[in-house]
C-alpha positions in Angstrom: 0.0 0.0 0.0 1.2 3.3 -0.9 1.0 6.1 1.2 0.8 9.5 -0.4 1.2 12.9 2.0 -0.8 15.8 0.7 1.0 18.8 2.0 -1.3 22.2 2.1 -0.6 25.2 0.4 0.7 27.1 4.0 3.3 24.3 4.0 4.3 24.7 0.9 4.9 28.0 0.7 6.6 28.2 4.2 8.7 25.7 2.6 9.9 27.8 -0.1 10.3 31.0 1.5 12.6 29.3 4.3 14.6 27.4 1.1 15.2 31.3 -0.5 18.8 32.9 0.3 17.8 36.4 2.1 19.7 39.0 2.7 20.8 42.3 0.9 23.4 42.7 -1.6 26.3 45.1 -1.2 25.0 47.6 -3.4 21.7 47.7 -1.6 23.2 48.1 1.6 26.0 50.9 0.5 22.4 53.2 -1.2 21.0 52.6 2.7 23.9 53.9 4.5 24.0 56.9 2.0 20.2 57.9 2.3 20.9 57.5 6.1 24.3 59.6 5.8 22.1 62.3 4.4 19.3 62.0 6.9 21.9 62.5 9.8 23.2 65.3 7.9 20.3 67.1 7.1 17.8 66.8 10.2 19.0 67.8 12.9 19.8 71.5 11.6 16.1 71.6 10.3 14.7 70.7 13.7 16.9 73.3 15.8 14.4 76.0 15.4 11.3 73.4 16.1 13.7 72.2 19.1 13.7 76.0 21.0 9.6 76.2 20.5 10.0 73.1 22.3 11.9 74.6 24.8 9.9 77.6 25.5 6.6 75.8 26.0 8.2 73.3 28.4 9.0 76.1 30.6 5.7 78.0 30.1 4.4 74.5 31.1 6.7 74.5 34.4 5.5 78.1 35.1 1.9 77.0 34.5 2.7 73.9 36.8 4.5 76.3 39.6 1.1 78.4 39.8 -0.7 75.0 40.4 1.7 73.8 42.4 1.5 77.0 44.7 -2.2 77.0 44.8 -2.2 73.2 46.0 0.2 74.3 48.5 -1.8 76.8 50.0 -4.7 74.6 50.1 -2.9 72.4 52.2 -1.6 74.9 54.9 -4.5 77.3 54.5 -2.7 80.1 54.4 -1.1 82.2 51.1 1.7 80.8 49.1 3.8 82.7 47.0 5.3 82.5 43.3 8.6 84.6 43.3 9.8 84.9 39.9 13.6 86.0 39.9 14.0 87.5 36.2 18.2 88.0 36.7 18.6 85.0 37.0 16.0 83.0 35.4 14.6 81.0 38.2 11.1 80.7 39.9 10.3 79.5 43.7 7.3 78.5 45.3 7.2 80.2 49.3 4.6 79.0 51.8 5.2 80.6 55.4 8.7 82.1 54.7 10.2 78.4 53.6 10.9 77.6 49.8 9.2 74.3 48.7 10.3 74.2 45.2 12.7 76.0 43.2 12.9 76.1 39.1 15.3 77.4 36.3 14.5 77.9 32.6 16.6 76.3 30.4 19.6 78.9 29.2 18.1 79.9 25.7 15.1 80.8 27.4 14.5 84.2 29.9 12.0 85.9 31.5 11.2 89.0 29.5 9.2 90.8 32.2 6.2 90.3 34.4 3.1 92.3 34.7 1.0 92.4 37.3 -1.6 95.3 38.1 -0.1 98.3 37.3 3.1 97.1 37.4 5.8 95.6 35.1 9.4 94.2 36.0 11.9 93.5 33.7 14.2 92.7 35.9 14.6 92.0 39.8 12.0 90.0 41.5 8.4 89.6 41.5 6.2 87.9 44.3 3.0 86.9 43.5 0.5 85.0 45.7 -1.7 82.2 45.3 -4.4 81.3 47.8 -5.8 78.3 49.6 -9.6 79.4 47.7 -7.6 78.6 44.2 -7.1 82.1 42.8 -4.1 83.6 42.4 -3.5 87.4 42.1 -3.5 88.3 38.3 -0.1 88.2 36.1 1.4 87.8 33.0 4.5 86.4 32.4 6.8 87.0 29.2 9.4 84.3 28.4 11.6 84.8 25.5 13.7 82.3 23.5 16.1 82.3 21.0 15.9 83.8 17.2 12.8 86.5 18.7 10.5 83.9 19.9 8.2 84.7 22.7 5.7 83.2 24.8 3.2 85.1 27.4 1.3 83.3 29.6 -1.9 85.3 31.5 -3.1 84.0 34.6 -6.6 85.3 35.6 -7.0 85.6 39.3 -9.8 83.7 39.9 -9.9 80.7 38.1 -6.0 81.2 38.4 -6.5 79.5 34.4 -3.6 79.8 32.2 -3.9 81.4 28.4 -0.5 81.4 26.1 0.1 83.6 23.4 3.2 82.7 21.4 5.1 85.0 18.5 7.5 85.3 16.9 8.5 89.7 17.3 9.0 92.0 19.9 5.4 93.1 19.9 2.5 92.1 21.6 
């Protein structure tokens, strides 16, 4: 008696794909390492400018995040907490009952312009502004500005202490 094995297609054609020599030839793989030569080459110069937008909205989003933060924290104690923005030096602190609880720096392509609050506006020194355990914080705007003219302001309205950006690319508003 003969016995005859029917394969299926699947088996078959796992068969032959295994039986094919793969790889890539040395022309194939010399054209890869060029278009990726030129890639490496070309990129990263193109994506500097997208990489200091970058920059400047990560730090708009710490300053957004120190407001909350200093909110939270008077919550907690019930008593007023303060955001001290230093603009010499770039930095930003969160006081509650004379101590510092957290301390920030923007990046070094990126400064504080100036801060307004009320009637005033500092371009330079320090500026203390306070948040309150009922969530509002007293009304500011805060001007960072990165490299090549790039600007981002960031208004906090005192009740809702809710942050609105405004981003350009010139020295006006």
């Amino acid at each position: 008696m003969i016995r005859r094995t029917t394969k299926t297609w699947a088996e078959e054609m796992r068969r032959r794909r295994f039986s094919r020599a793969g790889g890539m030839s040395l022309l194939e793989l010399t054209v890869a390492l060029v278009i990726v030569g030129l890639l490496v080459a070309v990129v990263p110069p193109s994506l500097n400018g997208i990489s200091a937008k970058w920059r400047l909205r990560a730090s708009a989003q710490d300053v957004e995040a120190a407001v909350r933060r200093a909110i939270n924290t008077a919550a907690s104690t019930g008593s007023p907490a303060e955001i001290v923005y230093d603009l010499d030096d770039g930095s930003f602190r969160i006081r509650s009952k004379g101590e510092t609880v957290d301390v920030r720096t923007l990046p070094s392509n990126v400064r504080f312009e100036r801060v307004r609050f009320g009637d005033m506006e500092l371009v330079r020194a320090a500026a203390a502004l306070r948040a309150f355990p009922d969530g509002s914080v007293d009304a500011h705007q805060v001007h960072l500005r990165g490299p090549e003219g790039v600007f981002l302001s960031i208004a906090f309205d005192r009740l809702t202490a809710e942050a609105q950006f405004e981003e350009g690319t010139d020295a006006s508003e």
